[in-house]
mmCIF entry with sequence, helices, sheets and N, C-alpha, C, O atoms, coordinates in Angstrom:
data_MODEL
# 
_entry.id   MODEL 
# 
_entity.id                         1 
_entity.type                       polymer 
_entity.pdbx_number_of_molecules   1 
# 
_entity_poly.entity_id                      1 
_entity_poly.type                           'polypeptide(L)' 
_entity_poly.nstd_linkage                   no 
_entity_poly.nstd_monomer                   no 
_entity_poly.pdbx_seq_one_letter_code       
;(UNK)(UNK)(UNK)(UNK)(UNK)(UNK)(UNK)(UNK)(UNK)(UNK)(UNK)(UNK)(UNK)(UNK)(UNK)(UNK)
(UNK)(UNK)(UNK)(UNK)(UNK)(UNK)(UNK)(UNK)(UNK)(UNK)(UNK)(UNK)(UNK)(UNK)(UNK)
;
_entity_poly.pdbx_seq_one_letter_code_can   XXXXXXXXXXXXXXXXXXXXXXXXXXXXXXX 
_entity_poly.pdbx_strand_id                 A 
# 
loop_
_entity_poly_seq.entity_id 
_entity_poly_seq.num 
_entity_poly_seq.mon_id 
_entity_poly_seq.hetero 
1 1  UNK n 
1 2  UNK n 
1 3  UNK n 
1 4  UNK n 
1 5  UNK n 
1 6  UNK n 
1 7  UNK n 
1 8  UNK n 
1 9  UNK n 
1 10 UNK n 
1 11 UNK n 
1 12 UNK n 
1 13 UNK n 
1 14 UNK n 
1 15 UNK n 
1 16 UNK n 
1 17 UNK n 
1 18 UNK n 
1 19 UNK n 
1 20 UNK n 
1 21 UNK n 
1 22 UNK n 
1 23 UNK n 
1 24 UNK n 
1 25 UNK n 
1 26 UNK n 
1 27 UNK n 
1 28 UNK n 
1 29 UNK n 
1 30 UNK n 
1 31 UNK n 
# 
_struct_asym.id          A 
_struct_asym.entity_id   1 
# 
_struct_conf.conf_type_id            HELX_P 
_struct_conf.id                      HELX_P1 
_struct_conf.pdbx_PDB_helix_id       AA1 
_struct_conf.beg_label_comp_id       UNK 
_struct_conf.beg_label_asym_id       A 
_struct_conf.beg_label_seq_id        4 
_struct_conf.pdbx_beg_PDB_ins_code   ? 
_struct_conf.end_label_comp_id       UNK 
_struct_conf.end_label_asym_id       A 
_struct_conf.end_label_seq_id        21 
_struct_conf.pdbx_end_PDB_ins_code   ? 
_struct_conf.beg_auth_comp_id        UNK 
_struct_conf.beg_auth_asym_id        A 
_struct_conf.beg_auth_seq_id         4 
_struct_conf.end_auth_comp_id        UNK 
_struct_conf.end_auth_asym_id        A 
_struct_conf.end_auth_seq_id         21 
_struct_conf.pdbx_PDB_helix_class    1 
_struct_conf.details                 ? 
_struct_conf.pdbx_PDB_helix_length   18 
# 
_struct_conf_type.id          HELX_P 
_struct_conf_type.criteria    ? 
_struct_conf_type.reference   ? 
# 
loop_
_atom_site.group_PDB 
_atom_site.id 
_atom_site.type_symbol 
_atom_site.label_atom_id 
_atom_site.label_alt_id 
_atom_site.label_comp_id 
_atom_site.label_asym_id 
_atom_site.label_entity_id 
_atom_site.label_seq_id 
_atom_site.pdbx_PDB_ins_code 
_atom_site.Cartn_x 
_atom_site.Cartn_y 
_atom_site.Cartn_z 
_atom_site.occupancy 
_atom_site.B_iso_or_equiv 
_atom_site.pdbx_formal_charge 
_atom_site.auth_seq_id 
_atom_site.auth_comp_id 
_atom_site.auth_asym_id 
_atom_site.auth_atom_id 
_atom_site.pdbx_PDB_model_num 
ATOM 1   N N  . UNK A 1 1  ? 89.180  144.888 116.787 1.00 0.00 ? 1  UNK A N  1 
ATOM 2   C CA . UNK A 1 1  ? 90.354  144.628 117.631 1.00 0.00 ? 1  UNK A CA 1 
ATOM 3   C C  . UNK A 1 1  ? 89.993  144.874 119.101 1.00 0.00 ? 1  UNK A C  1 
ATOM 4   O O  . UNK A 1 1  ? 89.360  145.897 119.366 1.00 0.00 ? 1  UNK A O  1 
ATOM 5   N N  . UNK A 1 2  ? 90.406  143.861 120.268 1.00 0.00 ? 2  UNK A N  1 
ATOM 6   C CA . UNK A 1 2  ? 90.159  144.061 121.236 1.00 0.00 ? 2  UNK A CA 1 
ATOM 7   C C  . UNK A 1 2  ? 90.986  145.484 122.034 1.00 0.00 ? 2  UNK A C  1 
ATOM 8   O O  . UNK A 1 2  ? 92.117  145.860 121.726 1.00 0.00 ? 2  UNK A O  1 
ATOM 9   N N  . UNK A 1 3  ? 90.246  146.028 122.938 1.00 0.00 ? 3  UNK A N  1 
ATOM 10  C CA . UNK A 1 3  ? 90.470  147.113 123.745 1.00 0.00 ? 3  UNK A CA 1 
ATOM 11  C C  . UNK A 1 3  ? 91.604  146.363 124.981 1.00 0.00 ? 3  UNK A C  1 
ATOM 12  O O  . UNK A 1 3  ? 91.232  145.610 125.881 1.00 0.00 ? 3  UNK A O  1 
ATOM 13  N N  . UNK A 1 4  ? 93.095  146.823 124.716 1.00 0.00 ? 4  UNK A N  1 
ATOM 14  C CA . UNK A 1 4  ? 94.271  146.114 125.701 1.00 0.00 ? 4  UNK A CA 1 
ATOM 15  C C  . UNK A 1 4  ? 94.115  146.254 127.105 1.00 0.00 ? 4  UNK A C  1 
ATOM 16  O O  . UNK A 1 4  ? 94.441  145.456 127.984 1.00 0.00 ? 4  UNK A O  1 
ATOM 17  N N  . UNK A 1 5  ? 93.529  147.468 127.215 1.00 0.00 ? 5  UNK A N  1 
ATOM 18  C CA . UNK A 1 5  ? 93.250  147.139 128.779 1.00 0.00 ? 5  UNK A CA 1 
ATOM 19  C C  . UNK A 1 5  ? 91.958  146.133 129.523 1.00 0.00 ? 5  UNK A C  1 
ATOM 20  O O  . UNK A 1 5  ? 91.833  145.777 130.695 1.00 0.00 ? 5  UNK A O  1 
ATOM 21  N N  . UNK A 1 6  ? 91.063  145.853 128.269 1.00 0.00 ? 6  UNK A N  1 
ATOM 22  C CA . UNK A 1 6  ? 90.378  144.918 128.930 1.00 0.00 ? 6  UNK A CA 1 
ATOM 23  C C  . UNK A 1 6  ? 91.023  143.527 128.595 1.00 0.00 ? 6  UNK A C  1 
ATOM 24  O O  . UNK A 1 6  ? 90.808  142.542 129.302 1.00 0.00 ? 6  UNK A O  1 
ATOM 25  N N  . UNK A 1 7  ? 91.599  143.504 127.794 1.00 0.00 ? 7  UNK A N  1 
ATOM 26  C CA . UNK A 1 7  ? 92.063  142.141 127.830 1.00 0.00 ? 7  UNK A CA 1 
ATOM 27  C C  . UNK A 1 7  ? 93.555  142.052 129.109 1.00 0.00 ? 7  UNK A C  1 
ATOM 28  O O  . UNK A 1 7  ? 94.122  141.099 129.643 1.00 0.00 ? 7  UNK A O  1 
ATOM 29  N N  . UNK A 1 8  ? 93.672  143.002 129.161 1.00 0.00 ? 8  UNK A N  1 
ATOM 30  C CA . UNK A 1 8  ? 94.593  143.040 130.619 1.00 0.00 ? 8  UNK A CA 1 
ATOM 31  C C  . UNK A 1 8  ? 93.771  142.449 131.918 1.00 0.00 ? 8  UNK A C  1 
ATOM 32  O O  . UNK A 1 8  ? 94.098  141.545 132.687 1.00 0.00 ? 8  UNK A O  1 
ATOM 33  N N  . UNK A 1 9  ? 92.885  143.067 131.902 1.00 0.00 ? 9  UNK A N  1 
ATOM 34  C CA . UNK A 1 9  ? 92.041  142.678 133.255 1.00 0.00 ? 9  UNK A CA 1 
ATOM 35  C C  . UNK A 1 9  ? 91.570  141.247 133.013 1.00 0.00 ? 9  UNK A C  1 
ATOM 36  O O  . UNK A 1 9  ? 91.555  140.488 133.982 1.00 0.00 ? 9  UNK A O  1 
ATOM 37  N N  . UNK A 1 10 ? 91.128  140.739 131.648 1.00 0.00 ? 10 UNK A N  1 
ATOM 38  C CA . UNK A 1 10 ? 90.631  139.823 131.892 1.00 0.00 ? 10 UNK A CA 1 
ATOM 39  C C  . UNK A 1 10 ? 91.833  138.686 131.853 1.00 0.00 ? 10 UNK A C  1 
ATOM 40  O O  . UNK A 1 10 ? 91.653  137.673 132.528 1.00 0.00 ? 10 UNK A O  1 
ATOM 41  N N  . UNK A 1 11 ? 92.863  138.798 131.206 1.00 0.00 ? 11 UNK A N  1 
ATOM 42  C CA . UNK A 1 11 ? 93.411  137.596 131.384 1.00 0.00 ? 11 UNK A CA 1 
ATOM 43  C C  . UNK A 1 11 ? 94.065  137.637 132.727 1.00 0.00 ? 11 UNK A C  1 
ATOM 44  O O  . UNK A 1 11 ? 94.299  136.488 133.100 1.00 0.00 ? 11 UNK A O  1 
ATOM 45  N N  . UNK A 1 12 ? 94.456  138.562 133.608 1.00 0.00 ? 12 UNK A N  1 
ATOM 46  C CA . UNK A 1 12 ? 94.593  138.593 135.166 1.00 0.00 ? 12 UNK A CA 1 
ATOM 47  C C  . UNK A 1 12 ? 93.685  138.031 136.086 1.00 0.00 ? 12 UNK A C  1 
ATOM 48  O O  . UNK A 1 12 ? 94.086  137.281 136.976 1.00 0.00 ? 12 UNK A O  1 
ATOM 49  N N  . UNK A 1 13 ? 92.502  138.327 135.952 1.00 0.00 ? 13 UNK A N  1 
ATOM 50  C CA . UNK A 1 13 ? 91.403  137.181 136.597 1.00 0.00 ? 13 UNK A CA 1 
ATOM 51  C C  . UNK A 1 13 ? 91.358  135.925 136.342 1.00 0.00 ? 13 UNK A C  1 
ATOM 52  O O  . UNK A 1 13 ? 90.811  135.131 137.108 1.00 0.00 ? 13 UNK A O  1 
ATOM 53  N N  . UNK A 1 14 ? 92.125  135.460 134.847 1.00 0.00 ? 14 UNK A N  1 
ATOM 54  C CA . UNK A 1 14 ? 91.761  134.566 134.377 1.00 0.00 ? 14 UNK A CA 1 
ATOM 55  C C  . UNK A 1 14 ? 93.721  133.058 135.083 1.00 0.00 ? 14 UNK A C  1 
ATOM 56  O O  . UNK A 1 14 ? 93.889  131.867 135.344 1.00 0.00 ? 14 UNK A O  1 
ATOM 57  N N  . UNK A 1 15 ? 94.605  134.421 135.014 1.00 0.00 ? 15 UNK A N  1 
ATOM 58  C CA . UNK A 1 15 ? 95.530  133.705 135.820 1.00 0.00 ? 15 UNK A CA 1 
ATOM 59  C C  . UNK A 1 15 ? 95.703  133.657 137.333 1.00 0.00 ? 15 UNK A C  1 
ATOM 60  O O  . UNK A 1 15 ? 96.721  133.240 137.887 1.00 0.00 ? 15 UNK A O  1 
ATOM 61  N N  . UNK A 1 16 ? 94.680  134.093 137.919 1.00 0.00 ? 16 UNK A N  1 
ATOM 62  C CA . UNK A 1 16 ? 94.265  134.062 139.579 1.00 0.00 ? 16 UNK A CA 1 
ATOM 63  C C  . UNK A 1 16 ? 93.705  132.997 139.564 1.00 0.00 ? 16 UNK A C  1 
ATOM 64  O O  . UNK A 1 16 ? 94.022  132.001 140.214 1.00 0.00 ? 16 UNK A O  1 
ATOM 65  N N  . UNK A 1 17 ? 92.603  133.143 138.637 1.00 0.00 ? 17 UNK A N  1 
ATOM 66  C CA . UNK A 1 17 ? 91.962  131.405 138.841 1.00 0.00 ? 17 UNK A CA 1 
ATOM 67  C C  . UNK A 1 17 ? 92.767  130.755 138.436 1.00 0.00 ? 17 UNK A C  1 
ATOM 68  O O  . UNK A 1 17 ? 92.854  129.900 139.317 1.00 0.00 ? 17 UNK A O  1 
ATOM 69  N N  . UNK A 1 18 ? 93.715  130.427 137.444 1.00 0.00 ? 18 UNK A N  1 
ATOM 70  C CA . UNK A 1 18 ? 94.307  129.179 137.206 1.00 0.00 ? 18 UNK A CA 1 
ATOM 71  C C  . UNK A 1 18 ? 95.292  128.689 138.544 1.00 0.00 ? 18 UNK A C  1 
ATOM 72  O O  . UNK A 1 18 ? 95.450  127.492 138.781 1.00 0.00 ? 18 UNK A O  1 
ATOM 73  N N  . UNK A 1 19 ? 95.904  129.718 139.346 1.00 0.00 ? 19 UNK A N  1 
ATOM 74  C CA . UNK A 1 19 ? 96.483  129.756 140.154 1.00 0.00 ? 19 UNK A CA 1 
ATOM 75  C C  . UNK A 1 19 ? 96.061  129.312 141.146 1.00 0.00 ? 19 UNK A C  1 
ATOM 76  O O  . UNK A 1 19 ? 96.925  128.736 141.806 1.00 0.00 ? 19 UNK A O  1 
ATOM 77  N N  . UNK A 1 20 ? 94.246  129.321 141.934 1.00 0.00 ? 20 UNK A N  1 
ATOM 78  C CA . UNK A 1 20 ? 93.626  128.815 142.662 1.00 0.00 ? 20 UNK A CA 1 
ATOM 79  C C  . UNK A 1 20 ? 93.524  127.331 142.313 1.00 0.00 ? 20 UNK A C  1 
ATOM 80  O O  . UNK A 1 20 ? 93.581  126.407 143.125 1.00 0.00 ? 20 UNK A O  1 
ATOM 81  N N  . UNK A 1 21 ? 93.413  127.261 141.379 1.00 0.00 ? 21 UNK A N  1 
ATOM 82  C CA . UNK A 1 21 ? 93.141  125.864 140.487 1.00 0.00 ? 21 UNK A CA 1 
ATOM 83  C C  . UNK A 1 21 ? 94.488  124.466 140.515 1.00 0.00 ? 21 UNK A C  1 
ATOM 84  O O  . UNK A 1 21 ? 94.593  123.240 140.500 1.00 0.00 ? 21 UNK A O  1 
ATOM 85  N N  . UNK A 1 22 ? 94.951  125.178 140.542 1.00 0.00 ? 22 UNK A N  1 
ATOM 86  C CA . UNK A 1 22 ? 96.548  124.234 140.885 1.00 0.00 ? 22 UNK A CA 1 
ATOM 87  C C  . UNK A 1 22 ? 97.137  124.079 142.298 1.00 0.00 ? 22 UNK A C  1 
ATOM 88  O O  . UNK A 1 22 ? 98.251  123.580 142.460 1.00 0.00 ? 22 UNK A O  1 
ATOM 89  N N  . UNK A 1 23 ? 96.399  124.499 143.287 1.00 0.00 ? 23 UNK A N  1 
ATOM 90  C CA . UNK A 1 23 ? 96.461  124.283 144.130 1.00 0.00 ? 23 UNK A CA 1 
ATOM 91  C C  . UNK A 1 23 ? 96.494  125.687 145.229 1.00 0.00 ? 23 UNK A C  1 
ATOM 92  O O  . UNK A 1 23 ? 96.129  125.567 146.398 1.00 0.00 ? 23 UNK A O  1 
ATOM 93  N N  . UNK A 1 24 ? 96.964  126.950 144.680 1.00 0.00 ? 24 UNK A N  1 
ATOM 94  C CA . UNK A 1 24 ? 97.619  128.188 145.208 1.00 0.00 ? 24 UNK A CA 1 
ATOM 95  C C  . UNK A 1 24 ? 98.848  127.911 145.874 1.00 0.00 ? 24 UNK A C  1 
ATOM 96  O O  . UNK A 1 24 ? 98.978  128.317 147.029 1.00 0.00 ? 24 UNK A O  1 
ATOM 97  N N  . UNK A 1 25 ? 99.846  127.229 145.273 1.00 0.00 ? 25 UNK A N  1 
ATOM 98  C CA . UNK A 1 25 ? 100.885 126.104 145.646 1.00 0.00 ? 25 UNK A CA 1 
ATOM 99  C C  . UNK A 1 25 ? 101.892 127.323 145.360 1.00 0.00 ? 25 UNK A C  1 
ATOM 100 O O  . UNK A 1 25 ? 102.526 127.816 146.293 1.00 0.00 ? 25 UNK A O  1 
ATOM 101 N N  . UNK A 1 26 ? 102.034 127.847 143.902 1.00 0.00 ? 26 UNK A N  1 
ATOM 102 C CA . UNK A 1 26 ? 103.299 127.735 143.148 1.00 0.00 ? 26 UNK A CA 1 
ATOM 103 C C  . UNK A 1 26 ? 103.553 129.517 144.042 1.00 0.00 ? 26 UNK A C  1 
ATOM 104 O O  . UNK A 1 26 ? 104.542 129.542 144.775 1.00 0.00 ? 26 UNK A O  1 
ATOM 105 N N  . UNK A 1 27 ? 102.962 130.466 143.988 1.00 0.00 ? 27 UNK A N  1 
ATOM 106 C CA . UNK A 1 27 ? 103.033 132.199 144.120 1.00 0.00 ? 27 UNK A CA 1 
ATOM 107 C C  . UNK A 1 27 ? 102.046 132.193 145.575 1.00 0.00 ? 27 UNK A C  1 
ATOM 108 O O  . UNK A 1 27 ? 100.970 132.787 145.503 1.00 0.00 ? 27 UNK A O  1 
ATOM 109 N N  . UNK A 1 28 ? 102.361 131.631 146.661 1.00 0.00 ? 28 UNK A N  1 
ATOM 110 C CA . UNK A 1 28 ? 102.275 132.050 148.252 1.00 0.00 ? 28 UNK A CA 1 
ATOM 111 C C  . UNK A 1 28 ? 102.471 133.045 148.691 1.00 0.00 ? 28 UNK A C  1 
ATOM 112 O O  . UNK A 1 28 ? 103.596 132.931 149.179 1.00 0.00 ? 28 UNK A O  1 
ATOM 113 N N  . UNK A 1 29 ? 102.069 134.178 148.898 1.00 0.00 ? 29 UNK A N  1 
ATOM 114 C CA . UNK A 1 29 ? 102.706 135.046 149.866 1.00 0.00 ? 29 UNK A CA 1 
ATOM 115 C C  . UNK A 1 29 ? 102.028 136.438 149.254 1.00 0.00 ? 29 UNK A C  1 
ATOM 116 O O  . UNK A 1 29 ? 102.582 137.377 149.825 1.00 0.00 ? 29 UNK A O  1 
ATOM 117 N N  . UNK A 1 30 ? 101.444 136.723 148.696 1.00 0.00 ? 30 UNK A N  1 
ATOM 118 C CA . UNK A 1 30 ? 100.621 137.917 148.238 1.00 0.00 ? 30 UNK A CA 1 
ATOM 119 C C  . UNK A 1 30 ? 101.209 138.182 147.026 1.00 0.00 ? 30 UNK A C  1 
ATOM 120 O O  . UNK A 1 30 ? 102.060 137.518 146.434 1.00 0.00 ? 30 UNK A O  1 
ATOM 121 N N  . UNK A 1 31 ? 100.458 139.643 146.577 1.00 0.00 ? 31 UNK A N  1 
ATOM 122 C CA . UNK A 1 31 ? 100.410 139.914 145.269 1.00 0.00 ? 31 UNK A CA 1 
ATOM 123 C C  . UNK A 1 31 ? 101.135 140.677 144.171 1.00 0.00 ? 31 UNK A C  1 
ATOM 124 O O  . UNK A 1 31 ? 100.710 140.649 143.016 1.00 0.00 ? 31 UNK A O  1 
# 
């Protein structure tokens, strides 16, 4: 079974990039 806090971190990196990826359109303004 995966360890939750790494799958915390990784799917957070993994929705930054999707977010770069679509343009950084939709969540402007910091974090």
């Amino acid at each position: 079974m995966l360890n939750t806090v790494f799958v915390a971190m990784y799917w957070e990196s993994v929705r930054i990039e999707y977010q770069k990826h679509i343009g950084g359109g939709v969540e402007h303004g910091g974090h």
